[in-house]
Each structure stands twice: as structure tokens, then as C-alpha cells.
N, C-alpha and C positions, 0 to 999 in steps of 0.2 A: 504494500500500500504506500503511497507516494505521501511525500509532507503535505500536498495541497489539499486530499481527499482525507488527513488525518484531523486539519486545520477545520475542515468542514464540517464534518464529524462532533470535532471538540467545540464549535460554535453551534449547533442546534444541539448540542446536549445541553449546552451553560443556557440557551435561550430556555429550554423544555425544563430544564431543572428551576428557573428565573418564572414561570409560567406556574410552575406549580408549587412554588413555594408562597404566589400571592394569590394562590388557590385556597391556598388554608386555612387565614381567616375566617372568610364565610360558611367555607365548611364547618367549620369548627362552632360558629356563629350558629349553624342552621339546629346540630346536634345538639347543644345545650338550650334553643329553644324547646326541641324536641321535648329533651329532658323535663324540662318545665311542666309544658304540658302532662307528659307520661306520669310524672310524680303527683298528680290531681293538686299542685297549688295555685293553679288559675281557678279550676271549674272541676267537677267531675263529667266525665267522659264516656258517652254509650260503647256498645262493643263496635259497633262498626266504626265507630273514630278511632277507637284503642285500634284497630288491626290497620286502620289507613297510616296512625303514625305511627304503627310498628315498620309498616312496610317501610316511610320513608325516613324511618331510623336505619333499616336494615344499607338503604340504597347511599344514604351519605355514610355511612361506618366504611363500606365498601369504595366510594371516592377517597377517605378521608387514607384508606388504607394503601389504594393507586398512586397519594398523592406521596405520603410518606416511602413510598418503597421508590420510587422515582427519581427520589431527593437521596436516599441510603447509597443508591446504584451509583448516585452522579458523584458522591462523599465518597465512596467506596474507589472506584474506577481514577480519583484525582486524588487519592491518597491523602485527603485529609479526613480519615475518620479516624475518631479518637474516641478512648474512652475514660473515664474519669470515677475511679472506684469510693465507696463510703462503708461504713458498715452498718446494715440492718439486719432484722430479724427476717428470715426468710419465708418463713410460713405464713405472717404475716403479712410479708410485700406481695406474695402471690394472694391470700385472698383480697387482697386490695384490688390488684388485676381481675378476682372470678369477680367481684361488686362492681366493676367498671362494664363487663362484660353479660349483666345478669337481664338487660333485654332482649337479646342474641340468645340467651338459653331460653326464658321462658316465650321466643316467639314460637319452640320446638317441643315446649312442655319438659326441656330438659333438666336435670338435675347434676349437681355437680358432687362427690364424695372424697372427701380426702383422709389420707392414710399419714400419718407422721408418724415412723419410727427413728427420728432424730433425737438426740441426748443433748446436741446443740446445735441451735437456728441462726446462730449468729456466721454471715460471711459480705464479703465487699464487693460490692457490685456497680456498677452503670444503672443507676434505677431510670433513668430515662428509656435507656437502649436495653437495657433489659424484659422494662413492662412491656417493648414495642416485642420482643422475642415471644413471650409466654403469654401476651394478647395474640399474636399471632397463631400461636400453637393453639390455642384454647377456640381462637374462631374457628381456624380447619377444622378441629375436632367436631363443634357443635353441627357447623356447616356440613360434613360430610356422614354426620353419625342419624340413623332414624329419630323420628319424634318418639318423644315418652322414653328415652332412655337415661344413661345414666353414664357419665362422663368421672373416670377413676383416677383421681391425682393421687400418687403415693411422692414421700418423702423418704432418704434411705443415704447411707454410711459407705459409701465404697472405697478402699485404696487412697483413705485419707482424704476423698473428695464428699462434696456434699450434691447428692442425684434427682432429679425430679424426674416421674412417669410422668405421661398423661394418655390416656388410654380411652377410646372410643370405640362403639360398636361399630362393624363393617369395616369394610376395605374395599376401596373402589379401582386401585389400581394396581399392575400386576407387572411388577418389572423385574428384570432377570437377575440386577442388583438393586436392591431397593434402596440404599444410599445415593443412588443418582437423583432420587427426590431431591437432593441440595443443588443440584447443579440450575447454575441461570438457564430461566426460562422455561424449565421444564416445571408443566403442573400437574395438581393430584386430580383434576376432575379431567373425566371423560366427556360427562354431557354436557358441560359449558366450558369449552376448554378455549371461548373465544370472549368470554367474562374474567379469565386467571391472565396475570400479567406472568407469573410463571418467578415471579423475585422475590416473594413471600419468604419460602422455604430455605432459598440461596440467602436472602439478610439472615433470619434467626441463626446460620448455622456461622456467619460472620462473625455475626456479634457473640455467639458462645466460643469462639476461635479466639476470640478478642479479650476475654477472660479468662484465655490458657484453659478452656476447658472442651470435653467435646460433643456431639449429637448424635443418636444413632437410629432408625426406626425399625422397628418389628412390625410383622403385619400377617396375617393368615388372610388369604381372600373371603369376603362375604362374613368375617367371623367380626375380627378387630384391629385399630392399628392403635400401634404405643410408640409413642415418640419417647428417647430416654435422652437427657442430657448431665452432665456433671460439670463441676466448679469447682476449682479449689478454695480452699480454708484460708492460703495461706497466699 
């Protein structure tokens, strides 16, 4: 590839990345009206308006999600992503994430269960780029798993690292290595695979790269997929 067509390249990504970083706002804008409303502190809400603004809760979650992985890709690719660790309590920062995330479950009737057999929750993280990792993982999940199920987070000790499952019914796709789920571009749906930007799964496994720790997914077809990742302590 020539410098001219590299040049060209690196200028409609800064424009797209420039694009959709003053996308965000409004989006951001639109979902915490949403919010408002969904929380009945305006008014209370028949069902047919609860399901109208679930839907376009669903529909800006899904922009707001385009818009951040756009912006990871364009960070990623120019080598300024950084991360910036603190120390929290981990079991607690993920249920913050399943609260942030609990109109997404109950648009599916879904439930979320969690297993802690930690002795200590305490590790240092990116709580930015973190939430965006295990929001991520937690949407695939709901997104891909039947309604009325049961979505299983376990917590766990390994090798000196501190491990999170998450674990959905069904498996929708069927690849010869199932680790290639991380690669740019490629996504887990079959029947809208022209709604998946395909960068979802390639950021979270970045950003756990990015914490020296690593991601791995198990999957049986038709049964369940379990996303596992680790972090060190230390």
C-alpha cells in the first residue's frame, strides 16, 4: 500500500472517528431521557409505552455501542490507548455494570445469578474501559441467550489471578476455533450479521490484554457459551 492510499485511509478514519465522537452526546442525551421516563419519575406508563421505550432504549444502547467501538478501533489502531488502573472491589464494580445493564435483561425476562467464591475482591482496574468490556460481554450474552433464562456470573481464584465466567444459554455460532470470536470484524450472530460491526469482541479482548490478563470462550452448540477472563492481583 502506497503512502498516498495510507494518508487516505488515516484521514477518513480521524474524520469517522471526529463524526462519532460528536455523536455521543445526544446519544447519551437521548438514553438518560429514556431513563427518566422508564424509572416512572415523570408519569406512570401503560405497557404499550413501557415496550415503545424499551424498544428505543434497546436501539440507542446499540448506537451508543457503534459509536464507542469506532472510537476504541481509531484509539487502538493510533496507538494511543491507555489504561489507567485504581483499586476497587470487584464484585461490586460488576454489579454496578449488571444495574447499568438491567433494561437489556428485563426486555428478555432475563435474570442475572452470581457465584462468588472469592476470599478477596479487591484488584486494579480501568473502571472506564473495563465497564465498556463486561457491558459488552453481558449485552452479547442477554442478546444472544433465549427469553426467560438465566444468565450465570461466577467469580473464582486461579494461578494467582482473579477470573470472571459469564455464561448464557445457546450458542449461535460454530467455529473450528472458537477464539477467532476476538478477531476484528468477525461477529457472533448469524441472523443479523449486517447489524454486528464485528469490534465488540476484538475491544473487550484488548482491553483485558491491556490488564496483562487474558479471555477465553467455551461454547457447546445450541447448549451455552461462557466467556472466561482473568486479571491479575498484582
Amino acid at each position: 500500500m502506497n503512502n498516498s492510499i495510507k494518508e487516505n485511509l488515516k484521514d477518513k478514519e480521524s474524520l469517522l472517528a471526529m463524526v462519532s465522537h460528536d455523536l455521543k452526546n445526544p446519544v447519551n442525551s437521548g438514553l438518560l431521557a429514556l431513563k427518566l421516563l422508564q424509572d416512572h419519575n415523570l408519569s406512570p406508563l401503560n405497557p404499550y409505552q413501557e415496550e415503545l421505550l424499551q424498544n428505543l432504549n434497546g436501539g440507542l444502547r446499540y448506537m451508543k455501542n457503534l459509536i464507542e467501538n469506532v472510537l476504541d478501533r481509531y484509539k487502538l489502531n493510533n496507538e494511543v490507548y491507555k489504561i489507567h488502573k485504581v483499586p476497587v472491589d470487584f464484585v461490586i464494580f460488576v454489579n454496578s455494570v449488571i444495574d447499568d445493564c438491567k433494561y437489556l435483561l428485563s426486555d428478555k425476562n432475563q435474570t442475572v445469578k452470581i457465584q462468588n467464591n472469592l476470599k478477596n475482591t479487591f484488584v486494579k482496574i480501568d473502571i472506564l474501559e473495563l465497564t465498556r468490556a463486561v457491558n459488552n460481554l453481558l449485552s452479547n450474552a442477554a442478546k444472544y441467550s433465549p427469553a426467560n433464562t438465566e444468565i450465570l456470573i461466577k467469580f473464582f481464584e486461579k494461578n494467582n489471578n482473579i477470573c470472571m465466567s459469564i455464561e448464557n444459554k445457546g450458542c449461535n455460532f460454530n467455529l473450528t476455533n472458537p477464539d477467532k470470536i476476538f478477531d476484528k470484524f468477525v461477529s457472533m450472530s448469524k441472523e443479523n450479521k449486517s447489524l454486528a460491526s464485528g469490534l465488540g469482541l476484538y475491544i473487550v479482548k484488548e482491553i483485558i490484554n491491556a490488564h496483562d490478563g487474558e479471555i477465553f470462550v467455551e461454547c457447546e452448540t445450541g447448549k451455552f457459551t461462557r466467556f472466561i477472563f482473568t486479571l491479575p492481583w498484582k
